[in-house]
MDTraj code that builds the backbone (N, CA, C; nanometers):
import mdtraj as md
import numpy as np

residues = "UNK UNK UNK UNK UNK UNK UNK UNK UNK UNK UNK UNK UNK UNK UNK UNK UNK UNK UNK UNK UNK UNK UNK UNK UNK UNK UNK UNK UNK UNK UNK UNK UNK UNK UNK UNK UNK UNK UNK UNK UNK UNK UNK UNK UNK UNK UNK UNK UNK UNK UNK UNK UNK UNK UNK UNK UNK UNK UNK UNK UNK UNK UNK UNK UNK UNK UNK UNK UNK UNK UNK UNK UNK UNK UNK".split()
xyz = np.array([
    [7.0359, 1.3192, 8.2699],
    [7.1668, 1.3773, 8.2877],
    [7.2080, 1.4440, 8.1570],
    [7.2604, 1.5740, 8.1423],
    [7.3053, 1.6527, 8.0868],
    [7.4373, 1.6375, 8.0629],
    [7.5115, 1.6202, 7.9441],
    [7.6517, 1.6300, 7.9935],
    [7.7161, 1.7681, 7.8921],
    [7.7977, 1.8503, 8.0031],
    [7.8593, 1.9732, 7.9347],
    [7.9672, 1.9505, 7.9016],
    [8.0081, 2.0490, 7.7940],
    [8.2009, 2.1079, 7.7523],
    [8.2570, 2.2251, 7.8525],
    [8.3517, 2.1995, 7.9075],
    [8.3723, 2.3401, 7.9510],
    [8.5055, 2.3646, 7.8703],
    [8.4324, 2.4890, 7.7946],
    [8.5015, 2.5948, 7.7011],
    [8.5734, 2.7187, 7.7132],
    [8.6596, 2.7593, 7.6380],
    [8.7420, 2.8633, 7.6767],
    [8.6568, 2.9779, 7.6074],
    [8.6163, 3.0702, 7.7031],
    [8.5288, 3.1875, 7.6739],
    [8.6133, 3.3339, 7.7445],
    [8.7190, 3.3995, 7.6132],
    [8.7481, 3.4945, 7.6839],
    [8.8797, 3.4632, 7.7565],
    [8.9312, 3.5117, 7.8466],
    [9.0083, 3.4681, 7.9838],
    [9.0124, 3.4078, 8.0665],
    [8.8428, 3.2888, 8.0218],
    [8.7573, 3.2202, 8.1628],
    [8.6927, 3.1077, 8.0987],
    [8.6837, 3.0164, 8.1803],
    [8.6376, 2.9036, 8.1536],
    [8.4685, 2.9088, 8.1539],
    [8.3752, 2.8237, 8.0509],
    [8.2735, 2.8274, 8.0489],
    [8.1843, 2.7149, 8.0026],
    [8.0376, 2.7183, 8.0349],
    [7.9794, 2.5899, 7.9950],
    [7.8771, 2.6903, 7.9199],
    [7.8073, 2.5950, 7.8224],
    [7.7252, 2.6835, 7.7455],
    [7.5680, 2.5356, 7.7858],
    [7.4921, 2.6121, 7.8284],
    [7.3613, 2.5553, 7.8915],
    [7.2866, 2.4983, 7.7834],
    [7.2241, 2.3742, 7.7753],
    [7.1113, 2.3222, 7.6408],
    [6.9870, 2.4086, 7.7052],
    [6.9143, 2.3983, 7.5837],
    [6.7717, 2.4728, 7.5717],
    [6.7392, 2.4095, 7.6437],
    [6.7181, 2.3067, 7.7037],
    [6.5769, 2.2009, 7.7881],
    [6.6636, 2.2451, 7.9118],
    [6.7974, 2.2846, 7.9705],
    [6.8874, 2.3247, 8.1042],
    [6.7704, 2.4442, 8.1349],
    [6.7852, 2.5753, 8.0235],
    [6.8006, 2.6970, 8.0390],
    [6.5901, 2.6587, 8.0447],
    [6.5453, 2.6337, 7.9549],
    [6.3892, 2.6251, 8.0198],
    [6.3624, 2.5655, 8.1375],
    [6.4334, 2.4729, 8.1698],
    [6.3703, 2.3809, 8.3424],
    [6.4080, 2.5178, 8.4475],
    [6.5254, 2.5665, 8.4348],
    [6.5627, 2.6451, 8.5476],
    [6.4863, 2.7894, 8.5275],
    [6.3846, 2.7778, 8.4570],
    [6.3352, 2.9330, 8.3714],
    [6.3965, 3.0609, 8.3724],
    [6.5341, 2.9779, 8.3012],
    [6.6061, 3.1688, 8.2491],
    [6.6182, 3.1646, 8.1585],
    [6.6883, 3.3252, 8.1183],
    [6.6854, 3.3645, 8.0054],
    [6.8119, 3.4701, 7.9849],
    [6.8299, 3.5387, 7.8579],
    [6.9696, 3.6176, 7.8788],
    [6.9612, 3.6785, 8.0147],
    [7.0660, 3.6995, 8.0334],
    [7.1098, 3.7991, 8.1299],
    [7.0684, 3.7838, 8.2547],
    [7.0216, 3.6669, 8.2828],
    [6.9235, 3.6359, 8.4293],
    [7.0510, 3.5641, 8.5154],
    [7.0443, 3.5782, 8.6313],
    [7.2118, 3.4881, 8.7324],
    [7.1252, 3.3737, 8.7629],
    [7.2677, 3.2883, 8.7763],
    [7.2186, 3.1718, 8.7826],
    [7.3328, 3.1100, 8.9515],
    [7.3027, 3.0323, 9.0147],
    [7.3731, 3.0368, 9.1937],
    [7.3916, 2.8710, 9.1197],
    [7.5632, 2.8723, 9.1626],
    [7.6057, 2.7474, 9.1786],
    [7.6363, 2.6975, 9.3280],
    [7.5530, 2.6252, 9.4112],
    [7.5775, 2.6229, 9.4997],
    [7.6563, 2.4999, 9.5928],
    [7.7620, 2.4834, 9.6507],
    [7.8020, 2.3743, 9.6984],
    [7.7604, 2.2806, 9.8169],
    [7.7012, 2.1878, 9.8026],
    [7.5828, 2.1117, 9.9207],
    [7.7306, 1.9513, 9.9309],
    [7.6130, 1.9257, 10.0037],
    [7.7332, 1.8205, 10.1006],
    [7.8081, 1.6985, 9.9757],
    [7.9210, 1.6674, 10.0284],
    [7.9873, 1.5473, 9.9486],
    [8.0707, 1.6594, 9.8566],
    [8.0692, 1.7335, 9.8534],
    [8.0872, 1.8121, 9.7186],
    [8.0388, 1.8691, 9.5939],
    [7.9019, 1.8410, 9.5732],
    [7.7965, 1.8025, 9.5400],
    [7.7450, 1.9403, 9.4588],
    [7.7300, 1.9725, 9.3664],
    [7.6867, 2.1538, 9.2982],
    [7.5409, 2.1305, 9.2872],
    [7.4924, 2.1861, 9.2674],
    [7.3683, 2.2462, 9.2222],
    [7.3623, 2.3888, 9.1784],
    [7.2798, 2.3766, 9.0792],
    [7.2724, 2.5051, 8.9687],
    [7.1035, 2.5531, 9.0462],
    [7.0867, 2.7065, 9.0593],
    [6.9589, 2.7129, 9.0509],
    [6.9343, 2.8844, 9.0286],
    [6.8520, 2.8987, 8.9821],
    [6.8605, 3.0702, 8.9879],
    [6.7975, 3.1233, 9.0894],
    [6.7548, 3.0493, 9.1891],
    [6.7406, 3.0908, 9.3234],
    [6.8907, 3.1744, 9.4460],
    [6.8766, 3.2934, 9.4959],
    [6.9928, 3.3364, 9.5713],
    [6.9370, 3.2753, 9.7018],
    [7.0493, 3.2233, 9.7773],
    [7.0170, 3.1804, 9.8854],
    [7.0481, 3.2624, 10.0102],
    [7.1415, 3.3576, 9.9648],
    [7.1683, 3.4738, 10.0283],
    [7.0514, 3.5878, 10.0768],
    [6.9419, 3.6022, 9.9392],
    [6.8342, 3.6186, 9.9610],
    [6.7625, 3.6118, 10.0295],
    [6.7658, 3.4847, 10.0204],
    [6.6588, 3.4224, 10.0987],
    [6.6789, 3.4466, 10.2155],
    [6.8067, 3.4039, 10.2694],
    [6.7948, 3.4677, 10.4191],
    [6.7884, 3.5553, 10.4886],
    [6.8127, 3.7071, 10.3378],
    [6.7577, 3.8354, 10.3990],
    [6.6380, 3.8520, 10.4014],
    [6.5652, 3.7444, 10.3649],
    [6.3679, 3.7429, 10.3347],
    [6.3740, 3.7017, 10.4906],
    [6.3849, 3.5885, 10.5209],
    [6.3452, 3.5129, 10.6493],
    [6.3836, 3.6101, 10.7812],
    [6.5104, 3.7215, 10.7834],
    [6.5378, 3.7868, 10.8487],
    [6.4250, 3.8809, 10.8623],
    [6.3785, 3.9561, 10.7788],
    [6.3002, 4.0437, 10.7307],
    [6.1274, 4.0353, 10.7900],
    [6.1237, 3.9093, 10.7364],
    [5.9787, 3.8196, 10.7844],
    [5.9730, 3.8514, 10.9745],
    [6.1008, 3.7997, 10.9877],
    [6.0995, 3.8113, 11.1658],
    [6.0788, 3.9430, 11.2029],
    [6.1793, 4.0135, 11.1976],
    [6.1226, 4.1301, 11.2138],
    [6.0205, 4.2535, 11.1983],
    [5.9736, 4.2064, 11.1001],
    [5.8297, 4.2251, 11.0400],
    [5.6940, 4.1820, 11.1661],
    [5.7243, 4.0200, 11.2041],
    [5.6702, 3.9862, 11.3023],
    [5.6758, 4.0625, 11.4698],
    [5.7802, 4.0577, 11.4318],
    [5.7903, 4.1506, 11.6064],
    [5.7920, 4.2506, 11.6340],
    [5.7944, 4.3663, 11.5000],
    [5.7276, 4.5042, 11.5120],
    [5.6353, 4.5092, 11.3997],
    [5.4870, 4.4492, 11.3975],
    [5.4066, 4.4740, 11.3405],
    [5.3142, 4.5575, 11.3920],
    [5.2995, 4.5712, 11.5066],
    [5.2227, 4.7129, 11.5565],
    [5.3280, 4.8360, 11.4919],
    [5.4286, 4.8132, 11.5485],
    [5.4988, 4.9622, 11.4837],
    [5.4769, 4.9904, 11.3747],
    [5.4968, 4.9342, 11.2722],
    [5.4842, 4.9164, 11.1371],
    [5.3325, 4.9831, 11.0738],
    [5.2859, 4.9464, 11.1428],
    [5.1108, 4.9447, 11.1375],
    [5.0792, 5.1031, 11.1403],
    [5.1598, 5.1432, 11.2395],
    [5.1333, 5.2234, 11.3087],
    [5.1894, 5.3591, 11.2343],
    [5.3102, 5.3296, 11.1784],
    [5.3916, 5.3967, 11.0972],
    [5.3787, 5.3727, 10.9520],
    [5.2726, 5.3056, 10.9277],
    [5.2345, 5.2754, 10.7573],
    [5.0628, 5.4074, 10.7320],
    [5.0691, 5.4693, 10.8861],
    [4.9255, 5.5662, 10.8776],
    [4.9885, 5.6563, 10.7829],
])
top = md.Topology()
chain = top.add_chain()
for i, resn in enumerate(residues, 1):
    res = top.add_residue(resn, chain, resSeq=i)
    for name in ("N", "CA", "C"):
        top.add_atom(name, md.element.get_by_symbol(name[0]), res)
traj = md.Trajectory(xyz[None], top)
């Protein structure tokens, strides 16, 4: 367990990440980082978008169900 300050940065409140935070989650300047809210109330930090992701899985499907077209239209 990590424990943060949250600091006044600016107009906005902020936490400033330890080196062993910012290497496990492998970022670096300027990279986003998704705070996401899971059950109980519960955060998780990850630099994964999950928003993403579900335009991947959308994508994947449809990919699947016009792959002749695709095929066909990649000549």
């Amino acid at each position: 367990m990590l424990e943060l300050k949250v600091r006044k940065i600016g107009n906005s409140l902020g936490v400033v990440l330890p080196k062993e935070a910012v290497s496990r989650l492998h970022a670096d300047e300027g990279d986003r980082l998704f705070l996401i809210e899971g059950p109980n109330g519960v955060y998780q930090l990850t630099p994964y978008d999950p928003a993403f992701e579900r335009k991947m899985k959308k994508a994947g499907n449809i990919i699947d169900r016009y792959r002749n077209t695709l095929h066909s239209l990649a000549k």
